[in-house]
C-alpha positions, 0 to 999 in steps of 0.5 A: 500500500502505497502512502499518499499524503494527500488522502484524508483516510490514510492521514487519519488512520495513521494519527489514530495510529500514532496516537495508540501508540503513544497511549500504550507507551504512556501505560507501559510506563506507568506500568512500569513506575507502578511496578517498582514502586510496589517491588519497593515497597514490598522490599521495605515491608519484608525488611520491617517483618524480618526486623520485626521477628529478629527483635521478638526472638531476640526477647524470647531468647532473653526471656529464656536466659532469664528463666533459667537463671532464675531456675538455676538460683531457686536451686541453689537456694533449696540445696543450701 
């Protein structure tokens, strides 16, 4: 097909063209900022819930020692 300018038709189906691509390009990017966006998001919230169970067991860890201490010093106090 052979391309004449001067043909309202074609001039119109290659706007119509033109203007598609643009919109699909507009959301492809917008995709893409969304999807880095999210990915960044998720990458700080696994942080946060990693932090979060690190200081939980790091208090049953302490809790524990506790425990045992107290344990360890109830039986020297009944041997005695």
């Amino acid at each position: 097909m052979l391309f004449n300018p001067f043909c309202p038709i074609t001039a119109a189906k290659v706007l119509a063209l033109k203007a598609t691509v643009i919109l699909l390009l507009t959301m492809l990017i917008k995709a893409k900022i969304r999807i880095t966006a999210f990915s960044a998001l998720g990458v700080f919230l696994l942080l946060l819930q990693t932090l979060a169970f690190l200081a939980v067991s790091g208090g049953l860890a302490v809790v524990a020692a506790g425990a045992a201490v107290y344990a360890a010093q109830q039986r020297k106090a009944s041997a005695a």
